[in-house]
PDB file of N, CA, C and O in Angstrom:
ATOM      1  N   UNK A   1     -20.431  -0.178 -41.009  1.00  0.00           N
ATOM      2  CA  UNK A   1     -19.332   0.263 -40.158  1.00  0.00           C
ATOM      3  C   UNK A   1     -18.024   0.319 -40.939  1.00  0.00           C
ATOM      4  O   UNK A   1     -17.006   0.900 -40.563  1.00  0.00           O
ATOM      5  N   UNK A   2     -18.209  -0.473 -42.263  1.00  0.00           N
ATOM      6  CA  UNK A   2     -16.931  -0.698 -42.900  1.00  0.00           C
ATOM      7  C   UNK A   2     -16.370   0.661 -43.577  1.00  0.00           C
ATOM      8  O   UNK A   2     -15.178   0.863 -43.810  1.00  0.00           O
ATOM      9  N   UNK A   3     -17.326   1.473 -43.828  1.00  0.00           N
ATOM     10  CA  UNK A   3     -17.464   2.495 -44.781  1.00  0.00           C
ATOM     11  C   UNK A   3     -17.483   3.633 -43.176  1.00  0.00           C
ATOM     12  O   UNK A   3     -16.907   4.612 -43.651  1.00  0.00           O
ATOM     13  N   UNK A   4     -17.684   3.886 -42.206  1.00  0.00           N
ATOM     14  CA  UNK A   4     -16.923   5.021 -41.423  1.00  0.00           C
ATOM     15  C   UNK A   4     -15.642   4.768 -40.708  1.00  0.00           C
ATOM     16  O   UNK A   4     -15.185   5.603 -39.928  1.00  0.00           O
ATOM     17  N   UNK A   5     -15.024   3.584 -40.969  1.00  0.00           N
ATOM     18  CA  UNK A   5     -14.114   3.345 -40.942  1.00  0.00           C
ATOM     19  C   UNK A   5     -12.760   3.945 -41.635  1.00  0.00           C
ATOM     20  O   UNK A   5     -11.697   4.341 -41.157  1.00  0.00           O
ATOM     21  N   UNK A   6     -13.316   3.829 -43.113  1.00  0.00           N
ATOM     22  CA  UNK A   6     -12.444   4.138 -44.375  1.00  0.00           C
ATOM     23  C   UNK A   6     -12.900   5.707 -43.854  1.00  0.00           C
ATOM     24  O   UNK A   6     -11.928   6.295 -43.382  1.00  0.00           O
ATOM     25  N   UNK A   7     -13.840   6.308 -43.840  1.00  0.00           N
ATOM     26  CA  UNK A   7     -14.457   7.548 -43.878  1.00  0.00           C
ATOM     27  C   UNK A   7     -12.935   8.363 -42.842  1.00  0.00           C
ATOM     28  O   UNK A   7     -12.256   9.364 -43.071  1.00  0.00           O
ATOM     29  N   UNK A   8     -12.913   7.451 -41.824  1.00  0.00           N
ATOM     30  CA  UNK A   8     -12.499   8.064 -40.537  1.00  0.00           C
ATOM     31  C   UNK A   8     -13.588   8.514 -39.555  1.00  0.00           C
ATOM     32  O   UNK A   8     -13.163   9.411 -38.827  1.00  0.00           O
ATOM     33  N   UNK A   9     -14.584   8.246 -39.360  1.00  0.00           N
ATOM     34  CA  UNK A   9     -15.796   8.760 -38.843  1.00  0.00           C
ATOM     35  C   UNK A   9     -15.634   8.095 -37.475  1.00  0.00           C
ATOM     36  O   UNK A   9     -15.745   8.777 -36.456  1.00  0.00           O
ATOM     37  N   UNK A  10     -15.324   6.529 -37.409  1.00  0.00           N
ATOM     38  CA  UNK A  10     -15.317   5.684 -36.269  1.00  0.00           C
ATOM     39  C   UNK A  10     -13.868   4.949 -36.181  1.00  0.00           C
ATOM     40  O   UNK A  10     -13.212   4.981 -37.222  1.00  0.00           O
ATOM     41  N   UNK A  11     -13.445   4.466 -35.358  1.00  0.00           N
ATOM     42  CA  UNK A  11     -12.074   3.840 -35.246  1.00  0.00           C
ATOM     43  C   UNK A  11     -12.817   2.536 -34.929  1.00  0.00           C
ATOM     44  O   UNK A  11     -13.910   2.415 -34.377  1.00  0.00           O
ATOM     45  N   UNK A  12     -11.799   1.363 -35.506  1.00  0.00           N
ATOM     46  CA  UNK A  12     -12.386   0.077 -35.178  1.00  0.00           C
ATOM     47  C   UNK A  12     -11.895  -0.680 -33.911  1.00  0.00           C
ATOM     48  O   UNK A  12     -11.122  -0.256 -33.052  1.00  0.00           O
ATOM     49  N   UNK A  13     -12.240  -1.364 -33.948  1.00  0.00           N
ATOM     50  CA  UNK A  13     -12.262  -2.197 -32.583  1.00  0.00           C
ATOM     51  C   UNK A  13     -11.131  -2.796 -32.621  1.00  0.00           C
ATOM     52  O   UNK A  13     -10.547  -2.732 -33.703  1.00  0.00           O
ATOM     53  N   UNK A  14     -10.500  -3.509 -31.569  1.00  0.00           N
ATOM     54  CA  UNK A  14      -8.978  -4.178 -31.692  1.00  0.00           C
ATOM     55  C   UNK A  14      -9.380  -5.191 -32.465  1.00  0.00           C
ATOM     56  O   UNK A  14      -8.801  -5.181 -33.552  1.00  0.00           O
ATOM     57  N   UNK A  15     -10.351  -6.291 -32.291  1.00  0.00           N
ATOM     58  CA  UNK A  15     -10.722  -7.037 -32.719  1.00  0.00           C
ATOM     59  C   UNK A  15     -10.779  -6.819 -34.293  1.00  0.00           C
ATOM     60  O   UNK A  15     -10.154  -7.558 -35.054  1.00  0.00           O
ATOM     61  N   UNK A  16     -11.629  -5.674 -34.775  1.00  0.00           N
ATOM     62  CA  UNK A  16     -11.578  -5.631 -36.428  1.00  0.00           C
ATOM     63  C   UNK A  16     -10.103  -5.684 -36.474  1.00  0.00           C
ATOM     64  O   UNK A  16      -9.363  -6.580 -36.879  1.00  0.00           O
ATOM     65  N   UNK A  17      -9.790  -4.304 -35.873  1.00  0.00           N
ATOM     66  CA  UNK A  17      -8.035  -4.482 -36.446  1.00  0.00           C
ATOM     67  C   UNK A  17      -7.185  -5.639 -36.778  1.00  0.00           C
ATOM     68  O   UNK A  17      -6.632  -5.924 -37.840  1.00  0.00           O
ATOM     69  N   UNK A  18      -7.201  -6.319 -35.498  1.00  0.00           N
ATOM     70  CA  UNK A  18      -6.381  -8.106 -35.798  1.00  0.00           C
ATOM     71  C   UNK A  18      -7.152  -8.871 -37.053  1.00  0.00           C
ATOM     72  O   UNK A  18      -6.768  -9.946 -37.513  1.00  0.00           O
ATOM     73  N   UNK A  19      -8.389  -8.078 -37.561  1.00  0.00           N
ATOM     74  CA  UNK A  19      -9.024  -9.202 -39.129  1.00  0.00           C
ATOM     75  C   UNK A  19      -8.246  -8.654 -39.767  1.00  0.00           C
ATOM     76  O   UNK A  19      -7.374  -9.212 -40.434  1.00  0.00           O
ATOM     77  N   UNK A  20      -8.450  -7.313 -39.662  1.00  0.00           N
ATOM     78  CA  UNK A  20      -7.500  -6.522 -40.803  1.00  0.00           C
ATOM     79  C   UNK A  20      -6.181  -7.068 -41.067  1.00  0.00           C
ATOM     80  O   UNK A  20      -5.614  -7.393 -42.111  1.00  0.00           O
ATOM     81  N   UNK A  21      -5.850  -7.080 -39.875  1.00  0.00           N
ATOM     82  CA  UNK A  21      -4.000  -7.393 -40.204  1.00  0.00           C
ATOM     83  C   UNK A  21      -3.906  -8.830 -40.710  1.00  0.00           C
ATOM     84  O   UNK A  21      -3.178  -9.129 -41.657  1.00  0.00           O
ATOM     85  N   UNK A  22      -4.730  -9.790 -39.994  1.00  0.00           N
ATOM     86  CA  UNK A  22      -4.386 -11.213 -40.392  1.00  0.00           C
ATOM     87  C   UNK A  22      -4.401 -11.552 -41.706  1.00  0.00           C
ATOM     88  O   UNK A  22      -3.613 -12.319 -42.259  1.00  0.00           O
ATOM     89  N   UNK A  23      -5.909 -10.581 -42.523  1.00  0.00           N
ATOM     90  CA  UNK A  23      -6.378 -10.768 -43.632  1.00  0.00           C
ATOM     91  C   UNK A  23      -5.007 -10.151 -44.262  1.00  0.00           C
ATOM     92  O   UNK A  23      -4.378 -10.941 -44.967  1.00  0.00           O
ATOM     93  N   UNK A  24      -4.537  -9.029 -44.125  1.00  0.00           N
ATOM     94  CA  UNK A  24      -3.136  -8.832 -44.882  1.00  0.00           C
ATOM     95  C   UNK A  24      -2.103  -9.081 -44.893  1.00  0.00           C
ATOM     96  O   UNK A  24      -1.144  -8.504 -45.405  1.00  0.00           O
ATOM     97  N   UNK A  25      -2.218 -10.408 -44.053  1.00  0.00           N
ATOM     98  CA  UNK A  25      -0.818 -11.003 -44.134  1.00  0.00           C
ATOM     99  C   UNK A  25       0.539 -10.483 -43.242  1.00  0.00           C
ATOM    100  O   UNK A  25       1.710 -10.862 -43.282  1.00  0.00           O
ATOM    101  N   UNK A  26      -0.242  -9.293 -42.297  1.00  0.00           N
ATOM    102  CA  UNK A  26       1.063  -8.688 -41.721  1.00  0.00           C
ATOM    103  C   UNK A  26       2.170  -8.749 -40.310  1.00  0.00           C
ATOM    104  O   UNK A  26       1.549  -8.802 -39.248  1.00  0.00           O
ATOM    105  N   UNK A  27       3.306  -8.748 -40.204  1.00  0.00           N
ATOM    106  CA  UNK A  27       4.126  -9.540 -39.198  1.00  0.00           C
ATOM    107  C   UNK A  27       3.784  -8.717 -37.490  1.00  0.00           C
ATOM    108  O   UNK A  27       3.621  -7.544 -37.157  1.00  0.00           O
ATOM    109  N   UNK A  28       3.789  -9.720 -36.912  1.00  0.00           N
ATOM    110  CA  UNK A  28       3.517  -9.020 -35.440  1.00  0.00           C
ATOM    111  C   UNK A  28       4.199  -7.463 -35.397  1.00  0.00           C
ATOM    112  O   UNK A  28       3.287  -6.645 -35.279  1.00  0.00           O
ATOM    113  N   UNK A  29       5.324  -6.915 -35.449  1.00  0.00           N
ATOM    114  CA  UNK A  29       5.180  -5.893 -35.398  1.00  0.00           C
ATOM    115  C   UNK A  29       5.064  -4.626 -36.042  1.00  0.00           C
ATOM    116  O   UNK A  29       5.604  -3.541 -35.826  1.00  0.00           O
ATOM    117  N   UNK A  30       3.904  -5.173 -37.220  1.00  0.00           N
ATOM    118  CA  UNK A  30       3.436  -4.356 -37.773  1.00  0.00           C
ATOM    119  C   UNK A  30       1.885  -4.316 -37.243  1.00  0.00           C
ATOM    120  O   UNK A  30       1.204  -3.291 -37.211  1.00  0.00           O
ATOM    121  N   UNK A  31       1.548  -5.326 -36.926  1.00  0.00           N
ATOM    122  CA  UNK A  31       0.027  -5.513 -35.908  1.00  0.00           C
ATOM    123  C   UNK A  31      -0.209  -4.304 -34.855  1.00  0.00           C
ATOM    124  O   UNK A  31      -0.986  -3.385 -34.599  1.00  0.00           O
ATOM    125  N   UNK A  32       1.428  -5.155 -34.255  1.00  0.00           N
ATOM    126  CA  UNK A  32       1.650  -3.641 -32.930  1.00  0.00           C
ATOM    127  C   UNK A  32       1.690  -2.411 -33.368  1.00  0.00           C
ATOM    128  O   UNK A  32       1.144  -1.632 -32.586  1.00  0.00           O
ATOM    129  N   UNK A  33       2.153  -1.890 -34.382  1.00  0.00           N
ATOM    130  CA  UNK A  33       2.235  -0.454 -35.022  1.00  0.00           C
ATOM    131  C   UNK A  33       0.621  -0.364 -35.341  1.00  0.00           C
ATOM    132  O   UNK A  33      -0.012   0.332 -34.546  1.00  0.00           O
ATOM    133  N   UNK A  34       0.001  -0.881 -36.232  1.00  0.00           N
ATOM    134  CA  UNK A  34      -1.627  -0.787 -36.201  1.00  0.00           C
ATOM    135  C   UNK A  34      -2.332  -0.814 -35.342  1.00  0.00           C
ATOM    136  O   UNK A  34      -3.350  -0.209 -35.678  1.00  0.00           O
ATOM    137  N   UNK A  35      -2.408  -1.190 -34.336  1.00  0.00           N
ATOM    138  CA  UNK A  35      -3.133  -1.471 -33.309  1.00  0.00           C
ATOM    139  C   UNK A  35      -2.695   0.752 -32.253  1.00  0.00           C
ATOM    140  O   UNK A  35      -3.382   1.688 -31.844  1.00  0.00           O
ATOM    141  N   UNK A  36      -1.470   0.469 -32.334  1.00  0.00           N
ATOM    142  CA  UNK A  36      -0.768   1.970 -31.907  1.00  0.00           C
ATOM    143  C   UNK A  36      -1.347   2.765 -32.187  1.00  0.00           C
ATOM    144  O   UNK A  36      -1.925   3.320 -31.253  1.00  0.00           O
ATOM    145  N   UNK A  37      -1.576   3.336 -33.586  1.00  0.00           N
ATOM    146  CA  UNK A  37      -1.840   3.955 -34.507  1.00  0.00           C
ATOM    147  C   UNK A  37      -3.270   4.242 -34.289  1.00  0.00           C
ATOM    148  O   UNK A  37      -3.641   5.416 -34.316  1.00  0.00           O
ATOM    149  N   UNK A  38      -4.328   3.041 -34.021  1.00  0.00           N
ATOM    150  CA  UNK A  38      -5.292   3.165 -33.883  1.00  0.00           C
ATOM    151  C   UNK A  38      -6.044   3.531 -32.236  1.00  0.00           C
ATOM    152  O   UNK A  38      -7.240   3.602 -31.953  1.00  0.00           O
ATOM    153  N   UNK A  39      -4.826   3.717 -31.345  1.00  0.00           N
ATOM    154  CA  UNK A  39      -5.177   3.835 -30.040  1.00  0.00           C
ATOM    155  C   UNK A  39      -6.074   3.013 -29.642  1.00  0.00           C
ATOM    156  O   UNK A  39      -7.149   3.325 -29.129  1.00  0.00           O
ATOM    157  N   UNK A  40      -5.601   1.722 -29.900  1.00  0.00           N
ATOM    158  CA  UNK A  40      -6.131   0.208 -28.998  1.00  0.00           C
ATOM    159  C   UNK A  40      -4.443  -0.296 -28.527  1.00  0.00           C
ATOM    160  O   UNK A  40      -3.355  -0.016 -29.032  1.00  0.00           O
ATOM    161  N   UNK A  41      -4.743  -0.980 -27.580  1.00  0.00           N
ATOM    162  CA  UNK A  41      -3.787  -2.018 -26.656  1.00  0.00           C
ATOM    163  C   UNK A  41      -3.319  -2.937 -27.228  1.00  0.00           C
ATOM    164  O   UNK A  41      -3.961  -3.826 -27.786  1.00  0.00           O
ATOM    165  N   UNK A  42      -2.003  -2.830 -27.154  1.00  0.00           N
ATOM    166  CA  UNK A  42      -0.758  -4.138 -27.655  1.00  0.00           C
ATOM    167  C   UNK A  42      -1.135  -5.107 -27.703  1.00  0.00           C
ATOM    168  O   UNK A  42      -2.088  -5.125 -26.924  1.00  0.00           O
ATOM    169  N   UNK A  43      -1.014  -6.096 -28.168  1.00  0.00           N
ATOM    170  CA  UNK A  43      -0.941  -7.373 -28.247  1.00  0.00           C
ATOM    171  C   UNK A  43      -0.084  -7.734 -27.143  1.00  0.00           C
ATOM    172  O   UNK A  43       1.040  -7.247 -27.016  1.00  0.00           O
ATOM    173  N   UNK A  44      -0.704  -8.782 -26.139  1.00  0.00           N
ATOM    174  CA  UNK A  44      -0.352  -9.002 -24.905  1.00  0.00           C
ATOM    175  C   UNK A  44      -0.259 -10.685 -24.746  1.00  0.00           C
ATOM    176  O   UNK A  44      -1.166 -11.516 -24.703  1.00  0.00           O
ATOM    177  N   UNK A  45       1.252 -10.852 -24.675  1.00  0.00           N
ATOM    178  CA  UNK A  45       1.932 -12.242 -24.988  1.00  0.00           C
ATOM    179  C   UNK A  45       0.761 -13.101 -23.819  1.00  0.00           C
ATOM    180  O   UNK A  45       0.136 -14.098 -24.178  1.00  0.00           O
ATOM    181  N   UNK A  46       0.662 -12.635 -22.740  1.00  0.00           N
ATOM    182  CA  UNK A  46       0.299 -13.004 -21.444  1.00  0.00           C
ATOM    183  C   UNK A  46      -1.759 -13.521 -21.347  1.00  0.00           C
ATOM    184  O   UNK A  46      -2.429 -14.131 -20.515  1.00  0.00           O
ATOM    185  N   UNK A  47      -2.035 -12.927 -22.537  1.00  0.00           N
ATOM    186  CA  UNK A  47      -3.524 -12.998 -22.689  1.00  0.00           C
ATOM    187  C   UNK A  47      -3.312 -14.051 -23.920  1.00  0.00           C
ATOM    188  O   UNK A  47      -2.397 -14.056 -24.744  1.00  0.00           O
ATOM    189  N   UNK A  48      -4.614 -15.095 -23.788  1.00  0.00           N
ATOM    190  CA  UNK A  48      -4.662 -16.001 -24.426  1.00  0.00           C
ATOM    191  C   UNK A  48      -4.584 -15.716 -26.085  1.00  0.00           C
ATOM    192  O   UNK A  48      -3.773 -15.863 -26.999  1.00  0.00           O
ATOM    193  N   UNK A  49      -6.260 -15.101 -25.837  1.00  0.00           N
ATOM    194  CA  UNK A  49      -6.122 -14.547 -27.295  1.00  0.00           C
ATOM    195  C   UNK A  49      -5.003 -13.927 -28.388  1.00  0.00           C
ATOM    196  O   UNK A  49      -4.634 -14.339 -29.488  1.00  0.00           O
ATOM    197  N   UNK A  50      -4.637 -12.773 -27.605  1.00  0.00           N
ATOM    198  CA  UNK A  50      -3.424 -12.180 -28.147  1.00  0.00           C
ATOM    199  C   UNK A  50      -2.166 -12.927 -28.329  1.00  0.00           C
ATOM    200  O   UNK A  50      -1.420 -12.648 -29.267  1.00  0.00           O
ATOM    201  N   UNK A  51      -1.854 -13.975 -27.382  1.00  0.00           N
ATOM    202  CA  UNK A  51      -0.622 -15.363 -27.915  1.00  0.00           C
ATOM    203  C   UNK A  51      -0.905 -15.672 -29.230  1.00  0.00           C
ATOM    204  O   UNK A  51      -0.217 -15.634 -30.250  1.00  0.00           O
ATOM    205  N   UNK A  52      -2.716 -16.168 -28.889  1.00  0.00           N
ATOM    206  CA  UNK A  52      -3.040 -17.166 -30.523  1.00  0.00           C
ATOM    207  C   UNK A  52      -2.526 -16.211 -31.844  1.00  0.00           C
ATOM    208  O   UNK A  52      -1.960 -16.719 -32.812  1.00  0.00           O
ATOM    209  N   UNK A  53      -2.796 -14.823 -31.739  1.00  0.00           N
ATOM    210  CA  UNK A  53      -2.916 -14.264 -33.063  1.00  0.00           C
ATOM    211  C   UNK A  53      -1.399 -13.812 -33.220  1.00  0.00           C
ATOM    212  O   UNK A  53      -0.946 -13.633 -34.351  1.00  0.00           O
ATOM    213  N   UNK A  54      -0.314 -13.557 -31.657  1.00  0.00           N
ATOM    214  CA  UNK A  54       0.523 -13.708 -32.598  1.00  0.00           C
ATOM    215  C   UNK A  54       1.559 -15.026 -33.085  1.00  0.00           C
ATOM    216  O   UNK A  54       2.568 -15.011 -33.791  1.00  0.00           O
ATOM    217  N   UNK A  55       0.773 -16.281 -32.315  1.00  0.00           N
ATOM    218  CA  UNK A  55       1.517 -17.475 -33.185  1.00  0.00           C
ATOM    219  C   UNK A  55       1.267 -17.589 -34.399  1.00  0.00           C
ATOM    220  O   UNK A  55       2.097 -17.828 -35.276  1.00  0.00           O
ATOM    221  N   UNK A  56      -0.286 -17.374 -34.588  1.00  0.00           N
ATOM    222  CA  UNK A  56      -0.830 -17.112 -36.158  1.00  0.00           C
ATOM    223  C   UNK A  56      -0.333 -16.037 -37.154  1.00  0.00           C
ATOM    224  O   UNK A  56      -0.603 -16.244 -38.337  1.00  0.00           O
ATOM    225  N   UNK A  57       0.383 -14.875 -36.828  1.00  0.00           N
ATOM    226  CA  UNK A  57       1.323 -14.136 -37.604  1.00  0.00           C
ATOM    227  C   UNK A  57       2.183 -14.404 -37.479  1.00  0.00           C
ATOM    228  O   UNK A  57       2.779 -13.969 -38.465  1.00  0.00           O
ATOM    229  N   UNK A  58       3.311 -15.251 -36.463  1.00  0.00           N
ATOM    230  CA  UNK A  58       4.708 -15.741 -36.663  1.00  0.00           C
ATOM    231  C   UNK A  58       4.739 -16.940 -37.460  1.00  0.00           C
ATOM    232  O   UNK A  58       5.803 -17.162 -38.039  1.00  0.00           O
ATOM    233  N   UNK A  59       4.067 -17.524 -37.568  1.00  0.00           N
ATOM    234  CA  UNK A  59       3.803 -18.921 -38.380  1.00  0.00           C
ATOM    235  C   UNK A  59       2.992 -18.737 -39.664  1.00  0.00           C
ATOM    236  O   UNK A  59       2.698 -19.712 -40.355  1.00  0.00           O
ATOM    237  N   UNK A  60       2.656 -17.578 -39.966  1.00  0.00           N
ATOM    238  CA  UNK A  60       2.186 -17.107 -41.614  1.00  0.00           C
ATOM    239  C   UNK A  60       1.175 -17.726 -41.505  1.00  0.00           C
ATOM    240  O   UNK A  60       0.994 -18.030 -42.684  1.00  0.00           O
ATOM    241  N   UNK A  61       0.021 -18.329 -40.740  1.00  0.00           N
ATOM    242  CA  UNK A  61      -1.083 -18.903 -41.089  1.00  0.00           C
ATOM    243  C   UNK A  61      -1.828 -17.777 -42.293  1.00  0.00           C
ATOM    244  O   UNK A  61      -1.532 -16.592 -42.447  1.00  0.00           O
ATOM    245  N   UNK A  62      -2.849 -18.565 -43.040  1.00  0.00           N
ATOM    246  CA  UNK A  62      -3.966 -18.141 -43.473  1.00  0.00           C
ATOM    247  C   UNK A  62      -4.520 -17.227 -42.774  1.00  0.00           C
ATOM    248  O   UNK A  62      -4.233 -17.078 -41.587  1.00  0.00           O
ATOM    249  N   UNK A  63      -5.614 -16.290 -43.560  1.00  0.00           N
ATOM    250  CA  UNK A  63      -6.711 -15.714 -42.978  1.00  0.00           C
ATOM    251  C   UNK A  63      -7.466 -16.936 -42.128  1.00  0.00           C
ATOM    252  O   UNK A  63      -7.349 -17.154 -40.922  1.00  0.00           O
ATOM    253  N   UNK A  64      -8.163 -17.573 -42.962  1.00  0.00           N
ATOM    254  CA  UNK A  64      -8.568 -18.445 -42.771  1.00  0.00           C
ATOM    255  C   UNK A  64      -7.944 -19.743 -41.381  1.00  0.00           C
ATOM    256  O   UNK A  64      -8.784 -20.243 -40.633  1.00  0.00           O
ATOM    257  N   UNK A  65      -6.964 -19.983 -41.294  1.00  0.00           N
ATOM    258  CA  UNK A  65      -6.254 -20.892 -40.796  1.00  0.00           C
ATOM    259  C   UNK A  65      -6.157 -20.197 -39.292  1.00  0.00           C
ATOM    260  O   UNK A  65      -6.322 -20.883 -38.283  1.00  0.00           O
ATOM    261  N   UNK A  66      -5.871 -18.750 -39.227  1.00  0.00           N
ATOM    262  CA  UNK A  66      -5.504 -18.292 -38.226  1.00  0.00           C
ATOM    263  C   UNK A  66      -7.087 -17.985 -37.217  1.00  0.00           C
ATOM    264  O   UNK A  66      -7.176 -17.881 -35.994  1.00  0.00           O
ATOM    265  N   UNK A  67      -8.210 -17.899 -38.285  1.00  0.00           N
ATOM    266  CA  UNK A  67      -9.438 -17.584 -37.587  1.00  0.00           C
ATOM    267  C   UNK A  67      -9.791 -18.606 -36.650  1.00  0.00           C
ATOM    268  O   UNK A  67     -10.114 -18.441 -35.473  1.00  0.00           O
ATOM    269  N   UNK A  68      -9.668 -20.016 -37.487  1.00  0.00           N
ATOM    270  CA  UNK A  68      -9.982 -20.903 -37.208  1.00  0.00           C
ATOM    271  C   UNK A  68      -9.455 -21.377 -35.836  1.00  0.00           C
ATOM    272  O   UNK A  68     -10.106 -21.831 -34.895  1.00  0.00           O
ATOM    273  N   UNK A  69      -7.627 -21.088 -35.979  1.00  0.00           N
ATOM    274  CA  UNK A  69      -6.967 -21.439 -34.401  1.00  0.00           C
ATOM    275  C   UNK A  69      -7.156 -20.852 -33.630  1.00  0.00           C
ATOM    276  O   UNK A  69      -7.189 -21.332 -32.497  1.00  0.00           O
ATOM    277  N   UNK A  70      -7.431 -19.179 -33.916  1.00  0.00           N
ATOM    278  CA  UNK A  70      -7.763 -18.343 -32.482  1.00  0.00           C
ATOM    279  C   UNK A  70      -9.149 -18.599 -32.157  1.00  0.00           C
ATOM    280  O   UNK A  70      -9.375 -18.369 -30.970  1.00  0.00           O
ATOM    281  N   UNK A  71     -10.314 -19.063 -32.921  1.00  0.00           N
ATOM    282  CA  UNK A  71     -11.668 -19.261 -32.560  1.00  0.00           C
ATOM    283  C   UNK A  71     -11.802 -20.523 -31.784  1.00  0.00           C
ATOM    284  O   UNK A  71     -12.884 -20.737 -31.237  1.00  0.00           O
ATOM    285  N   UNK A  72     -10.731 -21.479 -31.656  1.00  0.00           N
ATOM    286  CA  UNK A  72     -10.198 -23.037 -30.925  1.00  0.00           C
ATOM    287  C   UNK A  72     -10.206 -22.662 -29.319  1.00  0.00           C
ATOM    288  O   UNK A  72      -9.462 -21.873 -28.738  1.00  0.00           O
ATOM    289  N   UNK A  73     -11.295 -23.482 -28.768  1.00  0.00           N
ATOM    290  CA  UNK A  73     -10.735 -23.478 -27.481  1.00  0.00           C
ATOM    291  C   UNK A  73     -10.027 -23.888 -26.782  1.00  0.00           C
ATOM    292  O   UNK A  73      -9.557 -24.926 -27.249  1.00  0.00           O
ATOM    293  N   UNK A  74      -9.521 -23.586 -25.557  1.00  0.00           N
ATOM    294  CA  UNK A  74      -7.792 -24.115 -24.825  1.00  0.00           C
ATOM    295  C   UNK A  74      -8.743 -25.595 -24.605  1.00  0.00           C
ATOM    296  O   UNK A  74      -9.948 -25.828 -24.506  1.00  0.00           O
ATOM    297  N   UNK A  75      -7.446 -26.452 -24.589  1.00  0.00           N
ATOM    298  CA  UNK A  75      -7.397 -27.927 -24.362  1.00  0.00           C
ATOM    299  C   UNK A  75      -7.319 -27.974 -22.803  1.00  0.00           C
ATOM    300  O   UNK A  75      -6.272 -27.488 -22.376  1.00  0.00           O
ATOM    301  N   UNK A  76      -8.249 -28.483 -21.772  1.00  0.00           N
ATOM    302  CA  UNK A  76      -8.256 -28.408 -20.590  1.00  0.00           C
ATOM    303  C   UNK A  76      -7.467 -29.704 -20.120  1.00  0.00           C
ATOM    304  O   UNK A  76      -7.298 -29.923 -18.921  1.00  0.00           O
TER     305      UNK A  76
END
């Protein structure tokens, strides 16, 4: 899938996208411009997930660091 991606053949999922961006290090609103670009849905302060990844780009986590906190489940 990685290779019709690059191709342009398939558009990726929001989900790849946010690896993409995390893996490159890039600031929430450049996420939002990628995510645009790719005709997937904003990053949405109000949805869990989408908080985690962008505390994990306002706070420069790791690839790694940031997988790890958004893969964390909420503390009940």
């Amino acid at each position: 899938s990685g290779y019709q991606i690059l191709n342009g053949t398939r558009m990726p999922t929001k989900n790849q996208i946010i690896c993409i961006g995390l893996y490159l290090g890039v600031t929430v609103e450049q996420m939002q411009q990628l995510l645009r670009i790719c005709g997937r849905e904003s990053l949405y302060i109000r949805n869990i997930e989408d908080a985690k990844v962008m505390y994990a780009l306002e706070h420069k986590y790791s690839y790694e660091q940031a997988m790890e906190f958004i893969s964390s489940s909420q503390p009940k």
